[in-house]
C-alpha positions in Angstrom: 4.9 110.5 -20.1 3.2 108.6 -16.6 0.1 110.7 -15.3 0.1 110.8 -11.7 -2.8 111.6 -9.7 -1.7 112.6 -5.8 -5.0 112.4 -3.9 -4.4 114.7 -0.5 -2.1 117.1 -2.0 -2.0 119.2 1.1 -1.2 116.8 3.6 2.7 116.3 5.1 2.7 113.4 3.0 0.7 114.2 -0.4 3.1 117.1 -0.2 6.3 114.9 -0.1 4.7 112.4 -2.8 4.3 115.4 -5.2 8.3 116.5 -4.4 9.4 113.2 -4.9 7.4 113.0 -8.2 9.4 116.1 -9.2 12.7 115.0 -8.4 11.8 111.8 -10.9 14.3 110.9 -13.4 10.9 109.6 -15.4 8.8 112.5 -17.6 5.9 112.4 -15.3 2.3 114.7 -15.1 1.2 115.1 -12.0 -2.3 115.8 -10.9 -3.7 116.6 -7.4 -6.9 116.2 -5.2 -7.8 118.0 -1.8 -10.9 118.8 0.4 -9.3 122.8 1.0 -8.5 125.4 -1.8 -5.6 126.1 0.4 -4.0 122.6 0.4 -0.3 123.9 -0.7 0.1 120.7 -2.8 -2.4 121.9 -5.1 -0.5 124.3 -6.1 2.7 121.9 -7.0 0.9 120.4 -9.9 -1.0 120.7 -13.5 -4.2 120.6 -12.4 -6.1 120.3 -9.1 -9.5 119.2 -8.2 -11.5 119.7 -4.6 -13.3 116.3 -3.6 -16.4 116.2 -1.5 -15.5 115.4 2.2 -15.6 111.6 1.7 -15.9 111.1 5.8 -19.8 111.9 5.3 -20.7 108.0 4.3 -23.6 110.0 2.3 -21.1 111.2 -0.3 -18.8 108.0 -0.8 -21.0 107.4 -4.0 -20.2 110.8 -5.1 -16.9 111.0 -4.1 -15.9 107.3 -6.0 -17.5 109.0 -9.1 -15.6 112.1 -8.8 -12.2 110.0 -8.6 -13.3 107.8 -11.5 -13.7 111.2 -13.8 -10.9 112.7 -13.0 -8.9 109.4 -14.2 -10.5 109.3 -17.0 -10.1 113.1 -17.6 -6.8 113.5 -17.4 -6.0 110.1 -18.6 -4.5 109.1 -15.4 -2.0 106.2 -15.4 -1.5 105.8 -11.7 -3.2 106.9 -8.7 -1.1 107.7 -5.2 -3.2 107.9 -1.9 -1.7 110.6 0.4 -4.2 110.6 3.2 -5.1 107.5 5.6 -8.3 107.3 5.7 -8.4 107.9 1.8 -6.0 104.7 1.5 -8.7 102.1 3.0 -11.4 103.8 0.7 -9.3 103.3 -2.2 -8.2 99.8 -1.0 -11.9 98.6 -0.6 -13.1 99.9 -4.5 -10.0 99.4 -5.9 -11.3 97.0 -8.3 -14.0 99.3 -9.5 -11.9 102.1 -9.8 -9.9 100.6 -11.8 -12.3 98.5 -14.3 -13.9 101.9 -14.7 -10.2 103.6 -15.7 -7.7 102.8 -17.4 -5.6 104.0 -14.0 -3.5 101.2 -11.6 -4.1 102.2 -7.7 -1.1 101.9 -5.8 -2.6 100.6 -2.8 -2.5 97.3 -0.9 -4.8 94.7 -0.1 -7.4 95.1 2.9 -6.3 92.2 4.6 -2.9 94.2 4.6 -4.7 97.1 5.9 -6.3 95.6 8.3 -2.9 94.2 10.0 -1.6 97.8 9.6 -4.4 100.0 11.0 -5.8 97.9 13.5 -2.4 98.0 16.0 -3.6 94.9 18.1 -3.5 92.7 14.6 0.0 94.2 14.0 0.9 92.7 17.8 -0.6 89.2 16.2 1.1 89.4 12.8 4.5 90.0 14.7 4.2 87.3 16.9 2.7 84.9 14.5 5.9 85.5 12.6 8.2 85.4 15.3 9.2 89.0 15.2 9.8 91.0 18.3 6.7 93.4 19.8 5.8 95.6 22.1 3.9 93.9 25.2 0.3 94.8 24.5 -3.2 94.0 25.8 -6.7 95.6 25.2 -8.9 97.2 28.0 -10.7 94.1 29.1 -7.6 92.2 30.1 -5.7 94.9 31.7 -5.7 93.6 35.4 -3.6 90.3 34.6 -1.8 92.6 32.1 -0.7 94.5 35.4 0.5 91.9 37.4 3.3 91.1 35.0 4.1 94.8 33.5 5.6 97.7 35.2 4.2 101.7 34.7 5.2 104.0 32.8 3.0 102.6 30.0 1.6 103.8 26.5 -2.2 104.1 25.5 -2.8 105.4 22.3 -5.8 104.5 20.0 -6.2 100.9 18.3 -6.9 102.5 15.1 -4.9 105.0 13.0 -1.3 106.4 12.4 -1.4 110.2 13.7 0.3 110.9 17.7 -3.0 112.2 18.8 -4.4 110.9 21.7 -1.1 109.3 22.9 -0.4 109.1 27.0 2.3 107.6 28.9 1.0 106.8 31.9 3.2 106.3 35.4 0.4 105.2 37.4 -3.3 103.8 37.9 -4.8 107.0 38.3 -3.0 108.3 35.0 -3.9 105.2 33.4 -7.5 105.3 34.5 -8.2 108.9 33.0 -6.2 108.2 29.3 -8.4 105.0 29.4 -11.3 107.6 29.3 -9.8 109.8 26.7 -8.7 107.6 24.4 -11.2 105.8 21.6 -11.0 102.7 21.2 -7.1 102.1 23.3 -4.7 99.5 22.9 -1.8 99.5 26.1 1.6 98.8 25.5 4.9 98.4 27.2 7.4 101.2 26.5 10.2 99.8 24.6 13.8 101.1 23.9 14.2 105.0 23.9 13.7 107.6 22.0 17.2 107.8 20.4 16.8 104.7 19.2 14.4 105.3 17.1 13.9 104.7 13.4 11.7 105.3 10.3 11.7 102.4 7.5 10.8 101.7 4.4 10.3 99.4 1.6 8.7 99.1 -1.6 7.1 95.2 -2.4 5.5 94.8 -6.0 5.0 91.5 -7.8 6.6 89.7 -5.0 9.7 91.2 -4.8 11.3 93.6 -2.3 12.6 96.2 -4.5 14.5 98.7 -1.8 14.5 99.0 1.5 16.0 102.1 3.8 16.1 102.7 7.5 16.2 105.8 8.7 17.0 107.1 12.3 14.6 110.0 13.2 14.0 112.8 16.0 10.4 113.4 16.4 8.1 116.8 17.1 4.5 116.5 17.5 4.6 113.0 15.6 6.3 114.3 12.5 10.2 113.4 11.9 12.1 116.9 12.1 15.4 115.2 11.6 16.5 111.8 9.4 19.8 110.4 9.6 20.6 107.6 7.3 23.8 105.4 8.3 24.3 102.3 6.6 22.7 99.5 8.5 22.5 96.0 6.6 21.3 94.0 9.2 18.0 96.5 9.3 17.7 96.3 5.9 17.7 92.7 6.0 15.4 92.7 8.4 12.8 95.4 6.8 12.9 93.1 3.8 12.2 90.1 5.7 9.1 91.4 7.6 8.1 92.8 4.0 8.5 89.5 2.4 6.3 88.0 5.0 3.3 91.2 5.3 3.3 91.2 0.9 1.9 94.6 0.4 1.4 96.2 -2.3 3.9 99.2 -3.1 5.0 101.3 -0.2 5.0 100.2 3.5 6.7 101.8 6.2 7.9 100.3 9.7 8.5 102.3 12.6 10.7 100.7 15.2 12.9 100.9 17.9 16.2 99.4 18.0 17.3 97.1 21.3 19.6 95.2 22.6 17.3 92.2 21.8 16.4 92.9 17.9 14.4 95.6 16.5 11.0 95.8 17.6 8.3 97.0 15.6 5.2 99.4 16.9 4.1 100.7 14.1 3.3 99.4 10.4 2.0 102.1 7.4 0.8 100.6 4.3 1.4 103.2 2.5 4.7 106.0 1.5 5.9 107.4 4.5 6.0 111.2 5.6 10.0 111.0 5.2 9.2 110.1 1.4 10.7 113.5 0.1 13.6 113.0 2.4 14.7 109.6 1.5 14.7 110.7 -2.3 17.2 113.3 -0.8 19.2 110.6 0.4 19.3 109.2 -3.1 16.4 106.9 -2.7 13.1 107.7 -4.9 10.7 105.0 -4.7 8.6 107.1 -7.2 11.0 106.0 -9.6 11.7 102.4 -8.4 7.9 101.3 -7.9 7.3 103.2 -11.8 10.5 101.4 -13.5 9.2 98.5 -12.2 5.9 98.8 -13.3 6.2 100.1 -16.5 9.4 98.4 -17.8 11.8 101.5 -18.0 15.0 100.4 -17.6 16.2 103.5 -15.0 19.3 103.3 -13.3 19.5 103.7 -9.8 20.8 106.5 -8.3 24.0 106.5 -5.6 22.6 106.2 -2.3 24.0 109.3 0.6 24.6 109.0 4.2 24.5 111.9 6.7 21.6 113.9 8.0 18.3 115.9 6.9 17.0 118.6 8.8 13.6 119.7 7.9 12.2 123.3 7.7 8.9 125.7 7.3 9.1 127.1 3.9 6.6 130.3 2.7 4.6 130.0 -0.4 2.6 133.1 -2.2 -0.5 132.4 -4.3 -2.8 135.4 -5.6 -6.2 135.2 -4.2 -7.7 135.1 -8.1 -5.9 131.8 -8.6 -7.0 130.1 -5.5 -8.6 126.9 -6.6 
């Protein structure tokens, strides 16, 4: 049996970690970690914990010793960030963690993160390496940026993954007031459309591209609502290229448009993506590929499915005595 700690159990994609888990082909034990006794994943697995809110720098101490207990408490053989900002704690003590455990952190390197999460040194890693991006430029050289771009244009935040805070803009006086309402912004051209949009993944361990899978996706508030997966080698060949080239650590997904030039990359998540759960439904677990791989376990893999995933709100009861 693997023990599995999820860390953000409640969150769209600790929840789709934990489902994934429990679709595995491999005996597994899976144990989960939250800020909220109502985080629904908690409620998915043997045992959850509450974690002091790790965003108050005072309680990172408190919070690192919390993790390295519960690995050591339940004997934990792998850990899986489900939350962002928990994935560049966990990247940054890694090393501790894990010299205090006996547990393996599926996490990639800060140097990775760093290209990932900071969007204008994913716009340098992509044209270092010759791949196509989204014309971008930062606040202070947006004037010459300008005179060679045409509105409507994208400002979103430099830093993180979630669509808050996101503005197309179709003119100066647009463009003036996301400027002010938006931390931190990076400006971009718009590229391609939205129905040529996809959602891709890959899984990279011990420098090797395991899988990779490329999904096309329809969007509501920043969350994929529907997946379709049509077999696209070229993508794929692609995906494993640019994964070949980033060497993370485990998951990574790519989000992307595709156009008449080449795919073009605007997005990189070092980390499983929110369609985690989905692509096992398409016959790809990467629970199981990144484990077999780890751990030597011979699995086969399982036929992969084309068509189309619609997601939906599903209602879950717990009795007030056996909130966490």
């Amino acid at each position: 049996m693997i023990n599995i700690l999820v860390t953000g159990a409640g969150s769209l994609l600790g929840q789709g970690i934990i489902k994934t888990i429990n679709k595995s082909k491999i005996k597994t034990k899976i144990i989960g970690t939250d800020y909220f006794d109502t985080a629904i994943g908690l409620y998915w697995v043997k045992k959850g914990y509450l974690l002091p809110d790790v965003l108050k720098k005072s309680n990172l101490n408190k919070w690192l010793k919390e993790i390295v207990k519960i690995c050591n408490k339940e004997k934990i053989d792998i850990l899986i960030p489900g939350l962002d900002f928990e994935t560049s704690i966990l990247s940054k003590h890694k090393s501790l963690i894990e010299e205090k455990t006996k547990s393996k952190i599926l996490v990639s390197s800060p140097n990775v993160l760093k290209v990932c999460n900071d969007k204008w040194e994913t716009i340098k890693f992509l044209q270092k390496n010759k791949f196509l991006f989204p014309k971008s430029t930062l606040p202070y050289n947006l004037n010459q940026f300008l005179k060679h771009n045409k509105f409507p244009l994208i400002v979103k935040p430099r830093f993180g993954s979630t669509s808050n805070n996101i503005f197309m803009v179709h003119n100066r006086v647009e463009l003036k007031n996301s400027l002010q309402n938006c931390k931190k912004p990076i400006i971009q051209e718009i590229v391609g459309n939205q129905k040529n949009e996809y959602t891709c993944g890959s899984v990279f361990i011990e420098n090797e591209v395991l899988t990779t899978i490329a999904l096309k996706r329809k969007l509501k508030n920043g969350n994929t609502i529907i997946a379709t997966h049509i077999k696209n080698n070229s993508l794929n060949a692609f995906i494993k290229k640019i994964t070949n080239k980033l060497e993370p650590y485990g998951p990574t997904n790519f989000q992307l448009k595709l156009t008449k030039k080449g795919p073009v990359i605007f997005e990189i998540n070092p980390r499983f993506s929110g369609t985690t759960h989905i692509r096992s439904i398409f016959g790809l677990n990467e629970i199981d590929i990144i484990l077999n791989k780890i751990y030597n376990l011979n699995i086969r893999k399982s036929n992969l499915r084309y068509g189309t995933i619609i997601r939906y709100y599903e209602d879950f009861f717990i009795r007030n005595k056996n909130l966490i």
